[in-house]
PDB file of N, CA, C and O in Angstrom, chain B, residues numbered from 101:
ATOM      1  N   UNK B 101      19.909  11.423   3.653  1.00  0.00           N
ATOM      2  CA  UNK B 101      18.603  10.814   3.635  1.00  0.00           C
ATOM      3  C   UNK B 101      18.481  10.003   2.341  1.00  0.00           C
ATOM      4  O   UNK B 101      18.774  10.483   1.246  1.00  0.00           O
ATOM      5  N   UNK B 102      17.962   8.549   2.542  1.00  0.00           N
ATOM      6  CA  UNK B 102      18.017   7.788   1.436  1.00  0.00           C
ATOM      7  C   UNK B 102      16.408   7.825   0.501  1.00  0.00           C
ATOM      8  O   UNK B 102      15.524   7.282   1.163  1.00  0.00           O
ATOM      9  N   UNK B 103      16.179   8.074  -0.140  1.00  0.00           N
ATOM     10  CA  UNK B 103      15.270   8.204  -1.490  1.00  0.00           C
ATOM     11  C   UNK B 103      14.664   7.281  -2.255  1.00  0.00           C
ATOM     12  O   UNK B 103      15.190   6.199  -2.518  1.00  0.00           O
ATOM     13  N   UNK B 104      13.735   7.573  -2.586  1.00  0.00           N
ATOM     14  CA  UNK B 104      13.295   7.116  -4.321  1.00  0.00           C
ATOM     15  C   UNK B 104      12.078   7.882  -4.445  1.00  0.00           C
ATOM     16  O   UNK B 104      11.356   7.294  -3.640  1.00  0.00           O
ATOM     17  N   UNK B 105      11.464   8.711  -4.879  1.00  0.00           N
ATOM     18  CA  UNK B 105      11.071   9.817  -5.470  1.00  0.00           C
ATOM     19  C   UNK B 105      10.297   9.818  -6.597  1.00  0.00           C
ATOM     20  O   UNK B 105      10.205  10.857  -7.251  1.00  0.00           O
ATOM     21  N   UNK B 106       9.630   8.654  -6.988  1.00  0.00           N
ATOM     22  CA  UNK B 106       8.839   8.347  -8.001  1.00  0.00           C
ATOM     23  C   UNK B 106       7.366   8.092  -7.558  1.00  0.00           C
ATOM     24  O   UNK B 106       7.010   8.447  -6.434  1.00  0.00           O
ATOM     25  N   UNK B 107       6.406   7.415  -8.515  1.00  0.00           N
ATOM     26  CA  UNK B 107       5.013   7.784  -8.206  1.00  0.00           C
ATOM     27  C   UNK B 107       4.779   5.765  -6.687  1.00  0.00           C
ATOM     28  O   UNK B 107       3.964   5.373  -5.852  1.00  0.00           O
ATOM     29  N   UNK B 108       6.218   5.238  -7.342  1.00  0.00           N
ATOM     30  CA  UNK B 108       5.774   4.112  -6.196  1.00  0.00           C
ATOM     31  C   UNK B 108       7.470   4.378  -5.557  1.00  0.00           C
ATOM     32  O   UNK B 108       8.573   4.267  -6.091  1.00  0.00           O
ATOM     33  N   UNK B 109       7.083   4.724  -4.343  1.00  0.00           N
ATOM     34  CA  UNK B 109       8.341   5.352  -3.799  1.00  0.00           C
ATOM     35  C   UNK B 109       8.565   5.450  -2.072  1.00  0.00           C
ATOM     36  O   UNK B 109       7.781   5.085  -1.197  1.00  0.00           O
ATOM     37  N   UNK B 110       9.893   6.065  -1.929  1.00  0.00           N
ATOM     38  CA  UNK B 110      10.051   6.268  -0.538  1.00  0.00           C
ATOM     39  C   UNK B 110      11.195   7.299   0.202  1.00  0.00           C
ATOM     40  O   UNK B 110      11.930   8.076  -0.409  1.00  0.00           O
ATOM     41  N   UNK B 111      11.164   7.159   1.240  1.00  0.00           N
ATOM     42  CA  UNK B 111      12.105   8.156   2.253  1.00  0.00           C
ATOM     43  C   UNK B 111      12.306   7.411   3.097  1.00  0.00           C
ATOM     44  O   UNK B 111      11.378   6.900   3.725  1.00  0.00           O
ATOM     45  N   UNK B 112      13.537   7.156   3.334  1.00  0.00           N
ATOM     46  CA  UNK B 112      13.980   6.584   4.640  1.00  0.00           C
ATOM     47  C   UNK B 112      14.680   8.173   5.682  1.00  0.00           C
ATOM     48  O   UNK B 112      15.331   8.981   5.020  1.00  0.00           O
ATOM     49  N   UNK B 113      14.559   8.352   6.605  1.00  0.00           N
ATOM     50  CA  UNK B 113      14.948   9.456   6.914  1.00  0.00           C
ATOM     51  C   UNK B 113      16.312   9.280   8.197  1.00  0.00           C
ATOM     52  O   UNK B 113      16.674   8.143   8.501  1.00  0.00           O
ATOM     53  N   UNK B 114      16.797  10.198   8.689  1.00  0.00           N
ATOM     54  CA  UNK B 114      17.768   9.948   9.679  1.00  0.00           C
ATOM     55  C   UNK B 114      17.452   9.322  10.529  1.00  0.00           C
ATOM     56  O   UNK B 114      18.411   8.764  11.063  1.00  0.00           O
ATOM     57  N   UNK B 115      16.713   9.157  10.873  1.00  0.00           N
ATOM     58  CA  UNK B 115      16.246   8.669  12.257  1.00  0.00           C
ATOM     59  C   UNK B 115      15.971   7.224  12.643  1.00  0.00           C
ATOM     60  O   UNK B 115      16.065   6.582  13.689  1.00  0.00           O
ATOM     61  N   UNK B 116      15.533   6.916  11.188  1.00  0.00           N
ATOM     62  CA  UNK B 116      15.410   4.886  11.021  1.00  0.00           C
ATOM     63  C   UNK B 116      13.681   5.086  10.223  1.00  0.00           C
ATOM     64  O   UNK B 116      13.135   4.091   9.746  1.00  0.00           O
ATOM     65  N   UNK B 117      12.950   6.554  10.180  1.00  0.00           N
ATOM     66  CA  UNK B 117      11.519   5.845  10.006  1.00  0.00           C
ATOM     67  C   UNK B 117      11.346   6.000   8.383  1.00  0.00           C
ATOM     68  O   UNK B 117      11.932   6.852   7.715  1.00  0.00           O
ATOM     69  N   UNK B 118      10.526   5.120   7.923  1.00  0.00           N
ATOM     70  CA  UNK B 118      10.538   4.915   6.474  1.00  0.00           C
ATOM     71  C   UNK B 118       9.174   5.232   6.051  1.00  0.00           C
ATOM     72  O   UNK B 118       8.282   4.589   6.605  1.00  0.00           O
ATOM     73  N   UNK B 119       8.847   6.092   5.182  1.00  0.00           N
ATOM     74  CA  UNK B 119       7.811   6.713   4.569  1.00  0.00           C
ATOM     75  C   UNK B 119       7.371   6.162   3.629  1.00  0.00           C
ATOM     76  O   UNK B 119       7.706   6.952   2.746  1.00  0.00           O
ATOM     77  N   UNK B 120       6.528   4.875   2.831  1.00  0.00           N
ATOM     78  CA  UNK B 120       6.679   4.595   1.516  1.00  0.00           C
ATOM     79  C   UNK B 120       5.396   4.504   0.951  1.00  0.00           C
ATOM     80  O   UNK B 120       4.585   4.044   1.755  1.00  0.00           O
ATOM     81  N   UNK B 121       4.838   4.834  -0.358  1.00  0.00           N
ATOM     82  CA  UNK B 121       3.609   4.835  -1.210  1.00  0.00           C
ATOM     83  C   UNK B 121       4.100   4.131  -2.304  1.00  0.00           C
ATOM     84  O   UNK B 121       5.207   3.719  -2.649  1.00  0.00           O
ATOM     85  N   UNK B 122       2.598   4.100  -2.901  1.00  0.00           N
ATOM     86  CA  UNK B 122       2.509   3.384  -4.470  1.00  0.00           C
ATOM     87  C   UNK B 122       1.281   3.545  -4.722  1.00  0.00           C
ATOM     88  O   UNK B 122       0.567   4.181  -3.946  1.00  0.00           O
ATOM     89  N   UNK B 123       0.840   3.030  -5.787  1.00  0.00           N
ATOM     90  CA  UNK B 123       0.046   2.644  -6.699  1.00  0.00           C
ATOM     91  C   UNK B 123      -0.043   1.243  -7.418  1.00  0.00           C
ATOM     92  O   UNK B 123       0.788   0.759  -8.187  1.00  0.00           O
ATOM     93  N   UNK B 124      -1.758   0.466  -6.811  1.00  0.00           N
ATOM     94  CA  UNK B 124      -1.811  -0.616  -7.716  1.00  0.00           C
ATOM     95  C   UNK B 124      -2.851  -0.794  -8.532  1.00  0.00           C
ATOM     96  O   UNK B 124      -3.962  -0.286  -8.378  1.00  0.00           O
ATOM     97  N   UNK B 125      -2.435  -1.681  -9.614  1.00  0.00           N
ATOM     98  CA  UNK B 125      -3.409  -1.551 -11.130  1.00  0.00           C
ATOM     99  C   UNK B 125      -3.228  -2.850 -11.196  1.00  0.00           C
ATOM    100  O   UNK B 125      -2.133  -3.398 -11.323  1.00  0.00           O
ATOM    101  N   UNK B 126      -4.766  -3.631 -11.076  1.00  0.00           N
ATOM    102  CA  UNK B 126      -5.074  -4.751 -11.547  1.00  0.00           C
ATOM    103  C   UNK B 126      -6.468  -5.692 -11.686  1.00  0.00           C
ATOM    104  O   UNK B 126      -7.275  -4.950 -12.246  1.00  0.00           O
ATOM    105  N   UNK B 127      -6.797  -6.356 -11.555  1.00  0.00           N
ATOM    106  CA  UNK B 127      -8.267  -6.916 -11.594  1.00  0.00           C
ATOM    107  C   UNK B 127      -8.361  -7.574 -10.652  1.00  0.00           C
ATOM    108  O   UNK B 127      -9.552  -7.827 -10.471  1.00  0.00           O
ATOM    109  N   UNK B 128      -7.603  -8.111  -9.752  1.00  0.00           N
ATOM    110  CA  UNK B 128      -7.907  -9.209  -8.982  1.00  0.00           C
ATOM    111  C   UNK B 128      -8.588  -8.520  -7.443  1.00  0.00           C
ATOM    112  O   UNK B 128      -8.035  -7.589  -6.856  1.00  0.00           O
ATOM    113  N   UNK B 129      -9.852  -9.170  -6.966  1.00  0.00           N
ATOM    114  CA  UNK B 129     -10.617  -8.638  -6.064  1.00  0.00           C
ATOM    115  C   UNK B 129     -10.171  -9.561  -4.761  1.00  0.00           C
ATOM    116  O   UNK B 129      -9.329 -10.443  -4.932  1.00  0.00           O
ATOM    117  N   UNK B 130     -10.759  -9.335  -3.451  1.00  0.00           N
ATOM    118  CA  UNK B 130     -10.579  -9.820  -2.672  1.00  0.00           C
ATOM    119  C   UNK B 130      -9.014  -9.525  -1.743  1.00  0.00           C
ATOM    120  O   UNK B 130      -8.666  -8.348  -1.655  1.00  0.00           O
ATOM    121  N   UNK B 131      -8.262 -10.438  -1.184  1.00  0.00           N
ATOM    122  CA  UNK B 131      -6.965 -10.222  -0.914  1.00  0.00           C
ATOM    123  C   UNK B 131      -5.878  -9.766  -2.031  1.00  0.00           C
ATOM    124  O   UNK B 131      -5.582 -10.474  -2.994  1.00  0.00           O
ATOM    125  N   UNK B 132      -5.331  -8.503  -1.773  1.00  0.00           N
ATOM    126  CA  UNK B 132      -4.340  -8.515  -2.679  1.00  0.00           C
ATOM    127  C   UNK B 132      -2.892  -8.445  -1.760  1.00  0.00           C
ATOM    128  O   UNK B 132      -2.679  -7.676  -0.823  1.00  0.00           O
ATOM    129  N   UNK B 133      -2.225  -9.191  -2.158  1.00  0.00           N
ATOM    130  CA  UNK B 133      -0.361  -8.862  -1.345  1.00  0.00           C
ATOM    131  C   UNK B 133       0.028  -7.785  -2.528  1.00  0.00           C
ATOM    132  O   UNK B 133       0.051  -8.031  -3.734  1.00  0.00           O
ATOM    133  N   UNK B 134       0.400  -6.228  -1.734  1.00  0.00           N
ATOM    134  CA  UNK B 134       1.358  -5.393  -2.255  1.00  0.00           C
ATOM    135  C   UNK B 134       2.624  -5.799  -1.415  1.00  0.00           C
ATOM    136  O   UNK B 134       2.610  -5.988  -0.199  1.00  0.00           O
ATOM    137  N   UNK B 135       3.625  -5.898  -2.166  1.00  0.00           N
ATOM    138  CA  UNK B 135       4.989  -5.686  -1.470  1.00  0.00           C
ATOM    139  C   UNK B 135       5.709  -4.491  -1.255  1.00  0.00           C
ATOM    140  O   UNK B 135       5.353  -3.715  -2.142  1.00  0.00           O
ATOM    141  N   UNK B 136       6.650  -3.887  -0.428  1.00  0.00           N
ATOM    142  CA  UNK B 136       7.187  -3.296  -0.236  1.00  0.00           C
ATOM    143  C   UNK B 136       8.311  -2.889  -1.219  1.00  0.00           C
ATOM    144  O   UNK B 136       9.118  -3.810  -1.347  1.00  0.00           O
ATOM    145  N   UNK B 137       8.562  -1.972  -1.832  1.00  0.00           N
ATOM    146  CA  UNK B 137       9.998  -1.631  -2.621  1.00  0.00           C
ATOM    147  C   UNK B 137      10.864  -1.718  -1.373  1.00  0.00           C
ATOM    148  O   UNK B 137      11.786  -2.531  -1.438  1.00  0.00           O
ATOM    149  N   UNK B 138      10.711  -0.943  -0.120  1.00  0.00           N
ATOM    150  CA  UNK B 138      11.846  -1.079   0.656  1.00  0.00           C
ATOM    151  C   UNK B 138      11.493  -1.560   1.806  1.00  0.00           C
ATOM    152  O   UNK B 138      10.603  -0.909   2.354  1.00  0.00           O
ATOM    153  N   UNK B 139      11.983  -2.733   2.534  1.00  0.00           N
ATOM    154  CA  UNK B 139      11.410  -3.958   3.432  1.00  0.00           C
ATOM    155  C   UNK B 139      12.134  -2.792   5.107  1.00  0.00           C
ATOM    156  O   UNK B 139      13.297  -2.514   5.402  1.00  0.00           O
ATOM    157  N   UNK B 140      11.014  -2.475   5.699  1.00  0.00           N
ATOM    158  CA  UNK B 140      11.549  -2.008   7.128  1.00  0.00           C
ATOM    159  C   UNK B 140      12.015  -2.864   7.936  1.00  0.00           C
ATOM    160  O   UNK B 140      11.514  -3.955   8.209  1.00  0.00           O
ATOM    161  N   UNK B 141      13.323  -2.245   8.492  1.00  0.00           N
ATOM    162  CA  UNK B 141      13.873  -3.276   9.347  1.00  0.00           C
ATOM    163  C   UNK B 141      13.705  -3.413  10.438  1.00  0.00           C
ATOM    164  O   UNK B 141      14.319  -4.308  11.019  1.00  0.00           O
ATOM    165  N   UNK B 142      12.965  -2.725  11.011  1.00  0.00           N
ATOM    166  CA  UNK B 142      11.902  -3.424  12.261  1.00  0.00           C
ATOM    167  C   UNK B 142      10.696  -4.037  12.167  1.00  0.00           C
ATOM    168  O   UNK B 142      10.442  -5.236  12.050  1.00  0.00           O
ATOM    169  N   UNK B 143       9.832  -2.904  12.242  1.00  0.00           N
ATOM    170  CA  UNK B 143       8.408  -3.098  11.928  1.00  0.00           C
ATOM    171  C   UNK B 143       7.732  -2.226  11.441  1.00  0.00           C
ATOM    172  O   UNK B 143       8.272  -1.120  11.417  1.00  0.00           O
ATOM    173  N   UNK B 144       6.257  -2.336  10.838  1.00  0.00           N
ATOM    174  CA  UNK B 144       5.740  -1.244  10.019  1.00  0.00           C
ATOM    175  C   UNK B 144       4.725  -1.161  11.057  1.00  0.00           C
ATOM    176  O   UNK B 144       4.214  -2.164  11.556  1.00  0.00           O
ATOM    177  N   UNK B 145       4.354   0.353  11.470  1.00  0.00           N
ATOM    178  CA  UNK B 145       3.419   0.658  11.906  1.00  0.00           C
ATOM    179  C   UNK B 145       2.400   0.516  11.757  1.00  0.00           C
ATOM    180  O   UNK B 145       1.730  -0.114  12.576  1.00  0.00           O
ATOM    181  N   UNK B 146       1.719   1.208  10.313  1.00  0.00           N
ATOM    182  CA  UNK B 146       0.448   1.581   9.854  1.00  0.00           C
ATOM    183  C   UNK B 146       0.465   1.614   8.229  1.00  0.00           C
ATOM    184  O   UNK B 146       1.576   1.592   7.699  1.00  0.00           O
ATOM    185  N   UNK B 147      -0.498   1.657   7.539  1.00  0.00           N
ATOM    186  CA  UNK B 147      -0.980   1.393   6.246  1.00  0.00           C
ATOM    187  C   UNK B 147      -1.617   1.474   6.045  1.00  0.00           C
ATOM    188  O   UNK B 147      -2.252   0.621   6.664  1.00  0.00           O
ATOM    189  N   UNK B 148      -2.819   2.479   4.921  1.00  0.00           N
ATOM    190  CA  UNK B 148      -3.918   2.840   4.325  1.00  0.00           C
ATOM    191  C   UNK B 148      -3.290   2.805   3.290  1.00  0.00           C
ATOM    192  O   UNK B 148      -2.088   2.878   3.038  1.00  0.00           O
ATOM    193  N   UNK B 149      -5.044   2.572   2.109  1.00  0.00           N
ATOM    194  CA  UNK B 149      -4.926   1.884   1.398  1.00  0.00           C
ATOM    195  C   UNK B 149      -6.644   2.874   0.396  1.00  0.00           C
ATOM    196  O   UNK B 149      -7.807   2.608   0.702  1.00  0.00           O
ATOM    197  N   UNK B 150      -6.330   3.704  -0.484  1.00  0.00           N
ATOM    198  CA  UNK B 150      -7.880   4.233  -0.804  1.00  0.00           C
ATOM    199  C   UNK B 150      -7.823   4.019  -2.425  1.00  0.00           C
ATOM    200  O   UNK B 150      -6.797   4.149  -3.093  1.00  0.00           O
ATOM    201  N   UNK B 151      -8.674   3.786  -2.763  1.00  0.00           N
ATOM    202  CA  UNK B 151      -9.403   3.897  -4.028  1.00  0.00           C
ATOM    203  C   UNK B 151      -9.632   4.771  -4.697  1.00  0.00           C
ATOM    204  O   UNK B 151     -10.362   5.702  -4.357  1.00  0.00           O
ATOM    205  N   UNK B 152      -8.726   4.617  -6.449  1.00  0.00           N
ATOM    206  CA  UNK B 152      -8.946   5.782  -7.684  1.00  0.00           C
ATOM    207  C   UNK B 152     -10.512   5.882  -7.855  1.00  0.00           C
ATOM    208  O   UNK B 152     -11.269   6.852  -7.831  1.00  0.00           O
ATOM    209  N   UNK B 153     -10.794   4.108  -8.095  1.00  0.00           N
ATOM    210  CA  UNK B 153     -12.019   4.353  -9.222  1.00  0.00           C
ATOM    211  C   UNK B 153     -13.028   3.893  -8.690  1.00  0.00           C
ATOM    212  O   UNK B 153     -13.698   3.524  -9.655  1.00  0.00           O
ATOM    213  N   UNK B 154     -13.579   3.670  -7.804  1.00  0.00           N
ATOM    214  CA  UNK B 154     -14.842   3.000  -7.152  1.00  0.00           C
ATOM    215  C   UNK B 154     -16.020   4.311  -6.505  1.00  0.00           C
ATOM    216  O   UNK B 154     -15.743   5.427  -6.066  1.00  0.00           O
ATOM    217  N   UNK B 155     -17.473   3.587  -6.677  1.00  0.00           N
ATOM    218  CA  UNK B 155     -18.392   4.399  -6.129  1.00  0.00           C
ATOM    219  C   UNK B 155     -18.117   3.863  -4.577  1.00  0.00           C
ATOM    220  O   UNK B 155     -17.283   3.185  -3.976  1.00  0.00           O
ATOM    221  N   UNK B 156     -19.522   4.703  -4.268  1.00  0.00           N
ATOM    222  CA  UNK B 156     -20.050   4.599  -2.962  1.00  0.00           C
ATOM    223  C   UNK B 156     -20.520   3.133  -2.390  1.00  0.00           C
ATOM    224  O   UNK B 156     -21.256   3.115  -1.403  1.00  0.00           O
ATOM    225  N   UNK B 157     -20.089   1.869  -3.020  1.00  0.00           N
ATOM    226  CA  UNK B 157     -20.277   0.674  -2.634  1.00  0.00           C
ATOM    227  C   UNK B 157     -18.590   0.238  -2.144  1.00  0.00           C
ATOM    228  O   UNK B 157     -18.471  -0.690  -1.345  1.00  0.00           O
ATOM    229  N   UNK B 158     -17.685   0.751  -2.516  1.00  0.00           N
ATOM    230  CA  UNK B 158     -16.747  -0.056  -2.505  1.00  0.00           C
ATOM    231  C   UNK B 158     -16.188  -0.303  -1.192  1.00  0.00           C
ATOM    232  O   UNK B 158     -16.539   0.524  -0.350  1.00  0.00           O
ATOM    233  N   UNK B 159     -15.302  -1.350  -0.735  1.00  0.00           N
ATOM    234  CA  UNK B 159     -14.757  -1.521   0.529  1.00  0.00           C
ATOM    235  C   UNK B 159     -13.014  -1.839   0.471  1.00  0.00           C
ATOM    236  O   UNK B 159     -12.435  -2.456  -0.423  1.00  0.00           O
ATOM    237  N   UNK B 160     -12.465  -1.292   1.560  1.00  0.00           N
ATOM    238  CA  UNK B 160     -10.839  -1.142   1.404  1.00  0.00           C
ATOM    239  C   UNK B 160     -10.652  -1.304   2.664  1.00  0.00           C
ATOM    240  O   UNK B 160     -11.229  -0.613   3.504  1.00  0.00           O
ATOM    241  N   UNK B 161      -9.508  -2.591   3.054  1.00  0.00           N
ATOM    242  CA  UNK B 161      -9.128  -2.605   4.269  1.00  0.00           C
ATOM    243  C   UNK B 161      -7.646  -2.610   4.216  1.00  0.00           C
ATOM    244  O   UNK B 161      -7.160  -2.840   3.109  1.00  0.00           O
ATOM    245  N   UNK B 162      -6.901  -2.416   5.129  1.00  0.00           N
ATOM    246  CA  UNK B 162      -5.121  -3.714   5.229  1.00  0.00           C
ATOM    247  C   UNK B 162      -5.167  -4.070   6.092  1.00  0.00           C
ATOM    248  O   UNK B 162      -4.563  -3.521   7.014  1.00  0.00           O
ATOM    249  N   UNK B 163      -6.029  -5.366   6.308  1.00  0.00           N
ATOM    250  CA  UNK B 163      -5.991  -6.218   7.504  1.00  0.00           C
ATOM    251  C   UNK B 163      -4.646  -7.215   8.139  1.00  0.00           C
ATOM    252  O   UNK B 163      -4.440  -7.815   9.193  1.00  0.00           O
ATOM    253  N   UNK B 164      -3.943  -7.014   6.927  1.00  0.00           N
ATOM    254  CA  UNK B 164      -2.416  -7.980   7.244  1.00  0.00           C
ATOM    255  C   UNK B 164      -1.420  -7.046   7.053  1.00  0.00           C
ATOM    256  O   UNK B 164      -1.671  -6.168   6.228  1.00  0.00           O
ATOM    257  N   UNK B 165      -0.213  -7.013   7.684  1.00  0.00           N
ATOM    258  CA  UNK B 165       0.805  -5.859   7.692  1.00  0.00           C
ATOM    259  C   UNK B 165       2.246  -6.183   8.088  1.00  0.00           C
ATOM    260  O   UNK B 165       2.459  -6.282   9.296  1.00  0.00           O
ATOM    261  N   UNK B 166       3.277  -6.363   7.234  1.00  0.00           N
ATOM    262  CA  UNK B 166       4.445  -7.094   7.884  1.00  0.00           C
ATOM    263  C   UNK B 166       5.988  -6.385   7.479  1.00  0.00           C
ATOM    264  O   UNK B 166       5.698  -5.222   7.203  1.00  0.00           O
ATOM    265  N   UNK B 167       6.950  -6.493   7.376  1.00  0.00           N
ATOM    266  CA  UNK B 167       7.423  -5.663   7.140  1.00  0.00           C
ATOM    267  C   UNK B 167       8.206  -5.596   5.677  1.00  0.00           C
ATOM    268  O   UNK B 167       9.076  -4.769   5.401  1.00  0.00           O
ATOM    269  N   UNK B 168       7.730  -6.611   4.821  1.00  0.00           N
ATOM    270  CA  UNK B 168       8.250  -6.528   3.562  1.00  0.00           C
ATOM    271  C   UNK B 168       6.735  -6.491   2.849  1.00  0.00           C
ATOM    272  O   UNK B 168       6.670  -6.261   1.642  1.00  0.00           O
ATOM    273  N   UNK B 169       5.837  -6.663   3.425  1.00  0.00           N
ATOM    274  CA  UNK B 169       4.346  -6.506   2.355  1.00  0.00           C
ATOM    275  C   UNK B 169       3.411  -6.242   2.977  1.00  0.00           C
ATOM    276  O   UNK B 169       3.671  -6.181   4.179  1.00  0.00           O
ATOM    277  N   UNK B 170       2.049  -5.980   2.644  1.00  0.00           N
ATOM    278  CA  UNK B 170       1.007  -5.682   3.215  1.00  0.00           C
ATOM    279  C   UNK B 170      -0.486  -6.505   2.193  1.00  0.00           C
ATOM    280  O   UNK B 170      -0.447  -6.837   1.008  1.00  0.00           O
ATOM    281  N   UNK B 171      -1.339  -6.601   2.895  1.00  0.00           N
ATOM    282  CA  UNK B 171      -2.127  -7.364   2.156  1.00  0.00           C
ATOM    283  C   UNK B 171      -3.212  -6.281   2.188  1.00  0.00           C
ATOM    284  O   UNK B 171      -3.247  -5.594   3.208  1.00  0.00           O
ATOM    285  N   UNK B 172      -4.083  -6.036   1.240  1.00  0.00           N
ATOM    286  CA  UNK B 172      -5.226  -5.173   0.883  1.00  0.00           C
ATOM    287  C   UNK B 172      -6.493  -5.783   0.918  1.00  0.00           C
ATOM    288  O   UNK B 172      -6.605  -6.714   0.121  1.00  0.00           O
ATOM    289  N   UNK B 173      -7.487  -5.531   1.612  1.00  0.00           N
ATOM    290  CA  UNK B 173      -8.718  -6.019   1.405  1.00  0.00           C
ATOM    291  C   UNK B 173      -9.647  -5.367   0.297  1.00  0.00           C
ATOM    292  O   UNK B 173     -10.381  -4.463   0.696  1.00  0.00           O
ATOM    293  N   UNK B 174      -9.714  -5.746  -1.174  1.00  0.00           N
ATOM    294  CA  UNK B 174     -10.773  -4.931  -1.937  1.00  0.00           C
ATOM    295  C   UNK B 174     -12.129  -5.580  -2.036  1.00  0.00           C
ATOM    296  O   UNK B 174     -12.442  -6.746  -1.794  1.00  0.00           O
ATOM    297  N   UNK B 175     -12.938  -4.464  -2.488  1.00  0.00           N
ATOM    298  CA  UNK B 175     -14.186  -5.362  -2.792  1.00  0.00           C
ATOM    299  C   UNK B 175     -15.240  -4.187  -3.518  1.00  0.00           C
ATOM    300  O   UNK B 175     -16.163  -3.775  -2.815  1.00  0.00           O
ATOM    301  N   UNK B 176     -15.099  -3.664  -4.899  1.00  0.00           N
ATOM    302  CA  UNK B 176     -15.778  -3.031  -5.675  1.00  0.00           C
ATOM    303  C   UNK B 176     -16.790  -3.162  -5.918  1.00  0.00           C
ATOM    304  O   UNK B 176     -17.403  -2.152  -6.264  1.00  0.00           O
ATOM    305  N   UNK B 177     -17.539  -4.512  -5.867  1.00  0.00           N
ATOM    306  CA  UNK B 177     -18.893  -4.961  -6.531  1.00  0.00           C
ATOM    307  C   UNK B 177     -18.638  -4.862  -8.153  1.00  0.00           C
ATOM    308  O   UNK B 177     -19.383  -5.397  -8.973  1.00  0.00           O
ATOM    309  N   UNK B 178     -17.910  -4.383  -8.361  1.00  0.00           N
ATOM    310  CA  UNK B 178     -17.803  -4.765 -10.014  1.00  0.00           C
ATOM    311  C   UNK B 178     -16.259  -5.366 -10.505  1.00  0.00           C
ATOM    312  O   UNK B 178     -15.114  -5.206 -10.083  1.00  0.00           O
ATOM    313  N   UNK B 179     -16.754  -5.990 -11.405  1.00  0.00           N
ATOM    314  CA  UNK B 179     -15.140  -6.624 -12.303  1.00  0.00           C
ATOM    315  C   UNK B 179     -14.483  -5.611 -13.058  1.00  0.00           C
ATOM    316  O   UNK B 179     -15.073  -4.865 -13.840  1.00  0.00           O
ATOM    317  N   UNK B 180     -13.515  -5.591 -12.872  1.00  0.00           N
ATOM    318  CA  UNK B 180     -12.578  -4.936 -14.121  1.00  0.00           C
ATOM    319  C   UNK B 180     -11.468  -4.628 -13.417  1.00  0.00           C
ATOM    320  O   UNK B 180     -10.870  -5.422 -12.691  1.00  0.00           O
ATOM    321  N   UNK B 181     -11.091  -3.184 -13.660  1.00  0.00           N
ATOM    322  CA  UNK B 181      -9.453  -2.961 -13.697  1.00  0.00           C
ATOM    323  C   UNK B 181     -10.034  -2.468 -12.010  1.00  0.00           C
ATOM    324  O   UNK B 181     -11.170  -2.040 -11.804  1.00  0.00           O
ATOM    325  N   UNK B 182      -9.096  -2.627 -11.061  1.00  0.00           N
ATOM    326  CA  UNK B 182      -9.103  -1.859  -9.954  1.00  0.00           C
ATOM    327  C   UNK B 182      -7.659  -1.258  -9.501  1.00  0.00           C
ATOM    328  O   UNK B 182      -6.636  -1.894  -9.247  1.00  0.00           O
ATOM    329  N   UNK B 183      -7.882   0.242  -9.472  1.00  0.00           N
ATOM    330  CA  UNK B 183      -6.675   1.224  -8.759  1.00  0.00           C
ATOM    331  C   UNK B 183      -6.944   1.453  -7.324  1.00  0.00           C
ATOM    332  O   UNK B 183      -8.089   1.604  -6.898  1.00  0.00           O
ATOM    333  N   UNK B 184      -5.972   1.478  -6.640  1.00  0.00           N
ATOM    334  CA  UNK B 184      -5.864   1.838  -5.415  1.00  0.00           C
ATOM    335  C   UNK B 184      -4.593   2.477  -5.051  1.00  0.00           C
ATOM    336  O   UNK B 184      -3.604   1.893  -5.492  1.00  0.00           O
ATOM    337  N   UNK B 185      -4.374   3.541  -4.349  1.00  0.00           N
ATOM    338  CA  UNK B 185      -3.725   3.962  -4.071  1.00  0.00           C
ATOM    339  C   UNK B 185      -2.835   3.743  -2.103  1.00  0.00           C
ATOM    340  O   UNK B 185      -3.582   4.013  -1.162  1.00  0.00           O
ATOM    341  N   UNK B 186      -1.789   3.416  -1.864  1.00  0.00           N
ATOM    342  CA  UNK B 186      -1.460   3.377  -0.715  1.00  0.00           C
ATOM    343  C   UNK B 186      -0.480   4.025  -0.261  1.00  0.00           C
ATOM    344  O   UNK B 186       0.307   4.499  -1.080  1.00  0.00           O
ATOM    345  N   UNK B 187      -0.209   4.266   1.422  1.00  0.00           N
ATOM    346  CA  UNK B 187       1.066   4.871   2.102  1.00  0.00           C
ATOM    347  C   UNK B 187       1.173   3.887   3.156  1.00  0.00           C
ATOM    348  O   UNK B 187       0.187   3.343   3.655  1.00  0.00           O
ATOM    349  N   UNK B 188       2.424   3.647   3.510  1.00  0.00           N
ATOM    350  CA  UNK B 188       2.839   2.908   4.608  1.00  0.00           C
ATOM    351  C   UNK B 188       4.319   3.312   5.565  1.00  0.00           C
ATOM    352  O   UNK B 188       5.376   3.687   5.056  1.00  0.00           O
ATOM    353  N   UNK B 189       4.128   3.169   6.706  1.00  0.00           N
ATOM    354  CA  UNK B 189       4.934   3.985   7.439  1.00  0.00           C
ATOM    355  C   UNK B 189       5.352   2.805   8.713  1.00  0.00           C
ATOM    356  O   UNK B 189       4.501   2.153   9.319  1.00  0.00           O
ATOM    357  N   UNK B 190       6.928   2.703   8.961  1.00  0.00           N
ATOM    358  CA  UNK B 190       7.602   2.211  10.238  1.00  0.00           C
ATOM    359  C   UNK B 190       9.034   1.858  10.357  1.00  0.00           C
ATOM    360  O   UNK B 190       9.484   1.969   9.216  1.00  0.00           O
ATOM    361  N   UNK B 191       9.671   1.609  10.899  1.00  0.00           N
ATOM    362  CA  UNK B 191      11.177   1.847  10.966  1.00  0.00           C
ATOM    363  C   UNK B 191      11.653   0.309  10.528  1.00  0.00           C
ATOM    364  O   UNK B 191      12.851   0.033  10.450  1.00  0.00           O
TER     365      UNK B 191
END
């Protein structure tokens, strides 16, 4: 089974399906492109996408999904640093 085991990471497992998370830290609101550390060689199923630091206003989508990146919909109502946390899953 192939690995990486860190806080932005993955599992590829016997079978072909690929397990992968991360963490992003930055300011920019609206669309964000996360990329993939490891690009699935089919297709990616599914992808969520939740929030360290935001109240009860904030909004989180992944309306775009492909198999080397995913695009994040944020929208905090406030400026500054924004964390989000994600998992993404497909062979």
């Amino acid at each position: 089974m192939e690995q990486k085991l860190e806080d932005n990471g993955w599992v590829k497992f016997p079978n072909g399906l690929i397990l992968q998370w991360g963490c992003y830290t930055g300011n920019k609101m609206g669309m964000v492109s996360v990329p993939f550390e490891k690009q699935f060689a089919q297709r990616a199923f599914t992808a969520v996408a939740t929030f360290l630091n935001a109240d009860g206003n904030a909004d989180i989508g992944v309306p775009e999904l492909a198999v080397d990146h995913m695009v994040v919909n944020v929208d905090t109502g406030k400026v500054g640093v924004l964390n989000f946390r994600w998992i993404a899953l497909g062979l």
